[in-house]
N, CA, C and O atoms as a MOPAC input file, in Angstrom:
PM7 MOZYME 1SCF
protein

 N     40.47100 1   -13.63800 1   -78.62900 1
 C     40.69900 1   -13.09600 1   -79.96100 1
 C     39.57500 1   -12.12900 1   -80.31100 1
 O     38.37400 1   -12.33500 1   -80.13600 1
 N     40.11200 1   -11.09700 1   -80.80500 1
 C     39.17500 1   -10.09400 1   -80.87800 1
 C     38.38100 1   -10.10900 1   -82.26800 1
 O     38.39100 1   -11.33200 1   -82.41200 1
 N     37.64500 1    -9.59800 1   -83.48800 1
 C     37.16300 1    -9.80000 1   -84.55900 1
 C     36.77300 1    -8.32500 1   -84.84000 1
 O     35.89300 1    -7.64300 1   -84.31500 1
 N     37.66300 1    -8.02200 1   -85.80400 1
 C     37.28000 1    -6.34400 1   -85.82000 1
 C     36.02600 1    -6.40500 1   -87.03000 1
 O     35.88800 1    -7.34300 1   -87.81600 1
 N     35.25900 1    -5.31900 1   -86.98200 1
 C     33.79900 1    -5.50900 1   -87.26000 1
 C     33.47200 1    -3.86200 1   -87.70700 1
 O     34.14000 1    -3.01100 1   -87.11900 1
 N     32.63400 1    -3.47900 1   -88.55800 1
 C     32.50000 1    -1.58000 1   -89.08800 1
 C     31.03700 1    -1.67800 1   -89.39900 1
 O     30.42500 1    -2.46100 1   -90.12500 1
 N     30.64100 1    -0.67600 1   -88.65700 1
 C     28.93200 1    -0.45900 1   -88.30600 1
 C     29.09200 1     1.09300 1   -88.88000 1
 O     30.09300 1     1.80900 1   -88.85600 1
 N     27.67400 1     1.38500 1   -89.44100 1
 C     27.30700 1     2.90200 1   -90.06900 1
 C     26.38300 1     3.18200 1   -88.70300 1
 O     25.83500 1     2.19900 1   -88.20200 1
 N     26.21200 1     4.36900 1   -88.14500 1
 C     25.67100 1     5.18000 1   -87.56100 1
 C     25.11800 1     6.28500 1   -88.39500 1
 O     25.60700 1     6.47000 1   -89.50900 1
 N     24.01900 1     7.13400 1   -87.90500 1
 C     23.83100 1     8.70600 1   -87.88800 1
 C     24.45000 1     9.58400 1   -87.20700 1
 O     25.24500 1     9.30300 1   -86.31100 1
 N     24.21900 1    10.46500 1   -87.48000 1
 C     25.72900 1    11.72900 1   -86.83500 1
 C     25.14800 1    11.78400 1   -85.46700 1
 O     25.80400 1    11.63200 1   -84.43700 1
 N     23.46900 1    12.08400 1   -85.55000 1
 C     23.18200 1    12.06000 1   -84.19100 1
 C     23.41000 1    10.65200 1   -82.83900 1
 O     23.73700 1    10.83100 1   -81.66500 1
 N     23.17100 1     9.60700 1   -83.38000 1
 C     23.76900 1     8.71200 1   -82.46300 1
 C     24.81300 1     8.51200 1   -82.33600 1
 O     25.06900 1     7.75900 1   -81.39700 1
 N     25.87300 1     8.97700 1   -83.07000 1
 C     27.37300 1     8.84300 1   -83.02800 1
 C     27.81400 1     9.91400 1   -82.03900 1
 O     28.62100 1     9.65300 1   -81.14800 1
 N     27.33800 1    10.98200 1   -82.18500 1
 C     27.44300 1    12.47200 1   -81.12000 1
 C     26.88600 1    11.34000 1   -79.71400 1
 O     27.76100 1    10.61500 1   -79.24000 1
 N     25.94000 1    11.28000 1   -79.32100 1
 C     25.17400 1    10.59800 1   -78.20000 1
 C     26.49700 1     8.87100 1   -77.92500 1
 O     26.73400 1     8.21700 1   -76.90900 1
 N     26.75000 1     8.80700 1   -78.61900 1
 C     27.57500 1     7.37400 1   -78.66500 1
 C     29.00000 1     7.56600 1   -77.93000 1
 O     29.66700 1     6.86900 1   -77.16600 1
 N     29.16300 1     8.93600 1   -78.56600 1
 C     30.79900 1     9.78800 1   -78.08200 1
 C     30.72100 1     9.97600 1   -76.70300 1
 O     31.39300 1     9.52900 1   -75.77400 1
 N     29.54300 1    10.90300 1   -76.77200 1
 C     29.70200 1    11.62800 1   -75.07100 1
 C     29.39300 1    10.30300 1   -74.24000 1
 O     30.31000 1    10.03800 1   -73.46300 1
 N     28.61100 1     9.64400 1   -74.21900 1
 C     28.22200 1     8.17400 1   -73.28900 1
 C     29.63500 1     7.68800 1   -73.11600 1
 O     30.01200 1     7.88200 1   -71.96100 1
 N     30.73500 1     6.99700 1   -74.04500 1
 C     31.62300 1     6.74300 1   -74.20100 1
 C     32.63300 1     7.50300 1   -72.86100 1
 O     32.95300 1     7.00300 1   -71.78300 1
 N     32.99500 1     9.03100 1   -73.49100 1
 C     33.40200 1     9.93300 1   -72.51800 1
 C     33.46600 1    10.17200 1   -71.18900 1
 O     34.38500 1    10.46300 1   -70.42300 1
 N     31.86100 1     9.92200 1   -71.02200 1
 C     31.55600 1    10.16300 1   -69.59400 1
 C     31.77200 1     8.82800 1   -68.49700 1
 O     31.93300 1     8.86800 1   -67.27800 1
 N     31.71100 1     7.68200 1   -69.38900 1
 C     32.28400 1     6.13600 1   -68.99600 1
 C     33.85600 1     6.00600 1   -68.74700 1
 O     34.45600 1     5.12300 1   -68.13400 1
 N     34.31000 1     7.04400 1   -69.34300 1
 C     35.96800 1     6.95300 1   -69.52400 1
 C     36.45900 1     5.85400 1   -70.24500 1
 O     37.58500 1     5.37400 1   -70.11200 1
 N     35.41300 1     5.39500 1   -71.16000 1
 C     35.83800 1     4.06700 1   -72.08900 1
 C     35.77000 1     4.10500 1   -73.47300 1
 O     34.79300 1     4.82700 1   -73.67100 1
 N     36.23100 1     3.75400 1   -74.60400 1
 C     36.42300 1     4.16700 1   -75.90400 1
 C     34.96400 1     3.87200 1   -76.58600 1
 O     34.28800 1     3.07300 1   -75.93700 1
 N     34.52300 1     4.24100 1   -77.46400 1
 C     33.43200 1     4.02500 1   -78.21300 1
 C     33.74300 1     2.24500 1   -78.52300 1
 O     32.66000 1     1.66100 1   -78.46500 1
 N     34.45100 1     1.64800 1   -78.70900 1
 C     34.20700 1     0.09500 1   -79.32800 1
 C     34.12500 1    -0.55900 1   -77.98900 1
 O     33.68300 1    -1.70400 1   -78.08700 1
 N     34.48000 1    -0.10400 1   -76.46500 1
 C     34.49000 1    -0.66000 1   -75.49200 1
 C     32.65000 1    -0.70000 1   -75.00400 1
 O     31.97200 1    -1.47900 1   -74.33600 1
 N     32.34000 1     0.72000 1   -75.83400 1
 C     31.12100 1     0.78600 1   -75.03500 1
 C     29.56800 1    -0.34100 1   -76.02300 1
 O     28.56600 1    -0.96300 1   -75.67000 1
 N     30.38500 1     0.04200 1   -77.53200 1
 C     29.91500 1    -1.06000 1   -78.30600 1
 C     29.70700 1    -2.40000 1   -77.62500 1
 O     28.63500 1    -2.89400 1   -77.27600 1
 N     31.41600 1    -3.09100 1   -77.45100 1
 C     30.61100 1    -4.45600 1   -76.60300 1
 C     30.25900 1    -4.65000 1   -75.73500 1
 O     29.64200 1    -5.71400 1   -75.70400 1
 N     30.32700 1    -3.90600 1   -74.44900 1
 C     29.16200 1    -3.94700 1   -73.48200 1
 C     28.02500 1    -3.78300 1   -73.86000 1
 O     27.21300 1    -4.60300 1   -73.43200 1
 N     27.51700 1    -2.70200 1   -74.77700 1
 C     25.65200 1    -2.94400 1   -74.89400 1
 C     25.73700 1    -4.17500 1   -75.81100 1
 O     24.92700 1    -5.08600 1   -75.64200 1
 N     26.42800 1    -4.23200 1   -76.52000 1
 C     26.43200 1    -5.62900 1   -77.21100 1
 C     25.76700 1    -7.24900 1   -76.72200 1
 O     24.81200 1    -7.98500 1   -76.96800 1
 N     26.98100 1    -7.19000 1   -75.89000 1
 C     26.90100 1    -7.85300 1   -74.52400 1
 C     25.66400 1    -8.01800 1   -73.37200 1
 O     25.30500 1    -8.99700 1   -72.71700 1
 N     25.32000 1    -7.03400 1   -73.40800 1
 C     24.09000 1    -6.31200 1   -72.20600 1
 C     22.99500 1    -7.08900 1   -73.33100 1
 O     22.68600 1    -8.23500 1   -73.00600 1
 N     22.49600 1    -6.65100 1   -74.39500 1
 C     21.27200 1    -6.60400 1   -75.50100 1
 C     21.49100 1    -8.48600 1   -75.72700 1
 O     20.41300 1    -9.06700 1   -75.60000 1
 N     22.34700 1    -9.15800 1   -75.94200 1
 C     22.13300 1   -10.71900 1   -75.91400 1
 C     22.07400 1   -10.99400 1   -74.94700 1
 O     21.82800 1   -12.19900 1   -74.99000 1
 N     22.16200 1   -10.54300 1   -73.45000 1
 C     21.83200 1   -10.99500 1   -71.99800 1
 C     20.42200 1   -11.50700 1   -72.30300 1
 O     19.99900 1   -12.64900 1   -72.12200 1
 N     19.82100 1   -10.52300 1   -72.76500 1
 C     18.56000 1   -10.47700 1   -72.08300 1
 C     17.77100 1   -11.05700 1   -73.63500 1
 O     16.72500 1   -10.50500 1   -73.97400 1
 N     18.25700 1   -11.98800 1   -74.35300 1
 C     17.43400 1   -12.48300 1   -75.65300 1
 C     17.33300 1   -13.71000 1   -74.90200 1
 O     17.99000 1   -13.79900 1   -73.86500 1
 N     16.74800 1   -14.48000 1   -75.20100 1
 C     16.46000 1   -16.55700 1   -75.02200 1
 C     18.00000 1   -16.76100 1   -75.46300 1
 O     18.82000 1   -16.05700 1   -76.05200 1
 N     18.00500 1   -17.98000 1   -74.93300 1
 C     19.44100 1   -18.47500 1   -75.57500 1
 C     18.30300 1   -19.92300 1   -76.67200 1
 O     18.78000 1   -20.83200 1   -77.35000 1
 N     17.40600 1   -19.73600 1   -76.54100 1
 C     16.56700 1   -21.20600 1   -77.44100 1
 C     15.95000 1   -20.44100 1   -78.38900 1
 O     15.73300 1   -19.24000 1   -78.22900 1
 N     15.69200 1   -20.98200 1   -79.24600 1
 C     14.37200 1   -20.32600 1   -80.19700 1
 C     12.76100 1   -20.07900 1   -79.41900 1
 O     12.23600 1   -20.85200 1   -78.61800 1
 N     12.32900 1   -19.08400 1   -79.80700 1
 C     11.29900 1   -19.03100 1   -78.70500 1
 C     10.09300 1   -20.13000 1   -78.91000 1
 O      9.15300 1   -20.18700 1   -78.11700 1
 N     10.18000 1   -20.77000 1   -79.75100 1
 C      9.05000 1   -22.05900 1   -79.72100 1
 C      9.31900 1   -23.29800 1   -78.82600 1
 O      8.37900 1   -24.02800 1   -78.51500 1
 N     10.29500 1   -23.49100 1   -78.50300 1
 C     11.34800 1   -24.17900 1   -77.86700 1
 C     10.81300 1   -24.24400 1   -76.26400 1
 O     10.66900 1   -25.20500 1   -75.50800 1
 N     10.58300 1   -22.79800 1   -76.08300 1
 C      9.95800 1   -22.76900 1   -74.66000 1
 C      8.79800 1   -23.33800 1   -74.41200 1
 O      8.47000 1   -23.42400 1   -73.22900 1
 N      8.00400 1   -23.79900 1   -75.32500 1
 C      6.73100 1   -24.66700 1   -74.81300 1
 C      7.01200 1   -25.85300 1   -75.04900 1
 O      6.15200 1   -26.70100 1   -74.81100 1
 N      8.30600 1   -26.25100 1   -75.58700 1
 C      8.42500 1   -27.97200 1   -75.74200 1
 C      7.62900 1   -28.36100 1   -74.56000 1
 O      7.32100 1   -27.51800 1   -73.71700 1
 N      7.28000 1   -29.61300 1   -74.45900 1
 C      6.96000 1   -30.37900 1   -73.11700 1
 C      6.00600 1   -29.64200 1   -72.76500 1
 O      5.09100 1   -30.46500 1   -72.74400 1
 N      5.44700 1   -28.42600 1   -72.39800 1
 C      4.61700 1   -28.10000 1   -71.56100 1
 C      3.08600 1   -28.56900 1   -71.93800 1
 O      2.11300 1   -28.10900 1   -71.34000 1
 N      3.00900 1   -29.29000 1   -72.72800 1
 C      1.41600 1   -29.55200 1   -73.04300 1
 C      1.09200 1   -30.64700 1   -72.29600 1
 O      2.01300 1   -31.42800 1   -72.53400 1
 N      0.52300 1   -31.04800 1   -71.72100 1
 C     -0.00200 1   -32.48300 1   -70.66800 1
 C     -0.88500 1   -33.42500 1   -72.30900 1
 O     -1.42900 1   -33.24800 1   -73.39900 1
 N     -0.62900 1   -33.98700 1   -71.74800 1
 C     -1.33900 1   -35.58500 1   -72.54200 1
 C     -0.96600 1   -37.04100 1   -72.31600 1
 O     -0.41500 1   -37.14700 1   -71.22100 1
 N     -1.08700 1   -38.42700 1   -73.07900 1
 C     -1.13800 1   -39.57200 1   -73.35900 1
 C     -0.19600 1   -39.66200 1   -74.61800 1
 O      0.12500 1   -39.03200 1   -75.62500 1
 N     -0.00100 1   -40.60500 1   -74.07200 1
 C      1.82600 1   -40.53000 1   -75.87200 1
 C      0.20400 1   -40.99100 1   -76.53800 1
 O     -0.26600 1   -39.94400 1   -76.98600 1
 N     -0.51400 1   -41.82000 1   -76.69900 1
 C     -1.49100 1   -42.16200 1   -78.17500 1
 C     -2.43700 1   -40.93000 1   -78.43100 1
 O     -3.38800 1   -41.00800 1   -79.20800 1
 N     -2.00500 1   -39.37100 1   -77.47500 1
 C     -3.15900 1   -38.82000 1   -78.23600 1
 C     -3.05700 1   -38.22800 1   -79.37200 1
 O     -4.08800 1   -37.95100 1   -79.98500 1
 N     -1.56200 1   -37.84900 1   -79.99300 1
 C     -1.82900 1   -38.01600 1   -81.26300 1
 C     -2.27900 1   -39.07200 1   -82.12700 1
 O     -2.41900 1   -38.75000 1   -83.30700 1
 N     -2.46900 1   -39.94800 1   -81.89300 1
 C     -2.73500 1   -40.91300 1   -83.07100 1
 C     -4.53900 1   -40.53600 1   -83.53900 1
 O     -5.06200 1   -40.96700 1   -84.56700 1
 N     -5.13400 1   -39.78900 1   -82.66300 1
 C     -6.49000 1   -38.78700 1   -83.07300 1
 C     -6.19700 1   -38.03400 1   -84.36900 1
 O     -7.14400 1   -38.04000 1   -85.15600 1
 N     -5.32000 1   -37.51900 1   -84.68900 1
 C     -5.28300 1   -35.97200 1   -85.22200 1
 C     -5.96900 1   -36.13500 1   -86.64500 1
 O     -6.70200 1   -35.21500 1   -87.00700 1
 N     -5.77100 1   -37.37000 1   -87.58900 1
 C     -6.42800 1   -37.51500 1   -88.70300 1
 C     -7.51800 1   -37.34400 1   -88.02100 1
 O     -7.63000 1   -36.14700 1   -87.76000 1
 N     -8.57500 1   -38.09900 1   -87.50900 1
 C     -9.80200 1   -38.68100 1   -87.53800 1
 C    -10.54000 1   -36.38300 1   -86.68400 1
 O    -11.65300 1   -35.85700 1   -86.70600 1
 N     -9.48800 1   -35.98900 1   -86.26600 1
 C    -10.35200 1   -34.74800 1   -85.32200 1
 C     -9.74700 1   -33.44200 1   -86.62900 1
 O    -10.59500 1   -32.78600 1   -87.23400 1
 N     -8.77300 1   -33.30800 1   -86.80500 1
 C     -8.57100 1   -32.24000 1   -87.72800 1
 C     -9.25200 1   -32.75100 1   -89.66500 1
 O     -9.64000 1   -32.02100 1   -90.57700 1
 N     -9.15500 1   -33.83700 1   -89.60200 1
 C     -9.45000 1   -34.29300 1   -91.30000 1
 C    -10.35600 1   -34.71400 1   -91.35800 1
 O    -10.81800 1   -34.79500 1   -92.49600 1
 N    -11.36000 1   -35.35500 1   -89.98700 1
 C    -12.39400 1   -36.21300 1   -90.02100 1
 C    -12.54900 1   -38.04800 1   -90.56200 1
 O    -13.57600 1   -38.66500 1   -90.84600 1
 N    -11.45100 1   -38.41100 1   -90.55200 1
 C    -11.17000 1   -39.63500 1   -91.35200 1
 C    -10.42000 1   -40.12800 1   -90.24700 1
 O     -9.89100 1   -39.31200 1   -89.49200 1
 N    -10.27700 1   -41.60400 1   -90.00700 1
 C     -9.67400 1   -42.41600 1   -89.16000 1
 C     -7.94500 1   -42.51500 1   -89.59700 1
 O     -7.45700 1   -42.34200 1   -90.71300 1
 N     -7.45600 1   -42.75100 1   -88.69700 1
 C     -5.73500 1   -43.06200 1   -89.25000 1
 C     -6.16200 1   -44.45600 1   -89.50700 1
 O     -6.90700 1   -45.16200 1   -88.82600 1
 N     -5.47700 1   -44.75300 1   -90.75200 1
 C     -5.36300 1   -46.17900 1   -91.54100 1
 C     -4.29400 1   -47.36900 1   -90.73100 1
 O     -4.12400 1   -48.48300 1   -91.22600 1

């Protein structure tokens, strides 16, 4: 199912949008979802904080420090 969708351009990327189109032998909305397509290839599919889950080495109790090293006070 397709989802029709209306984007504003400048005249100059619309000229540059045409001929690319042209020279592909494919319509301007064809060439839309390929870079479309192409430009979320190459994003994370995770949030980028996501990528360091897990990677920190430690002891499951070394948080139980964090009062007593960031606040200076013992956990109660």
């Amino acid at each position: 199912m397709m989802i029709r969708t209306q984007i504003s351009v400048d005249r100059e990327l619309y000229e540059r949008v045409r001929e690319a189109a042209r020279r592909e032998g494919i319509s301007i909305a064809e060439l839309c979802r390929r870079s479309l397509a192409e430009t979320l290839s190459r994003l994370p599919d995770e949030q980028p904080w996501m990528a360091y889950l897990g990677t920190v080495d430690g002891e499951p109790g070394d948080s139980a420090t964090v009062d007593e090293v960031v606040y200076g006070r013992a956990t109660p």
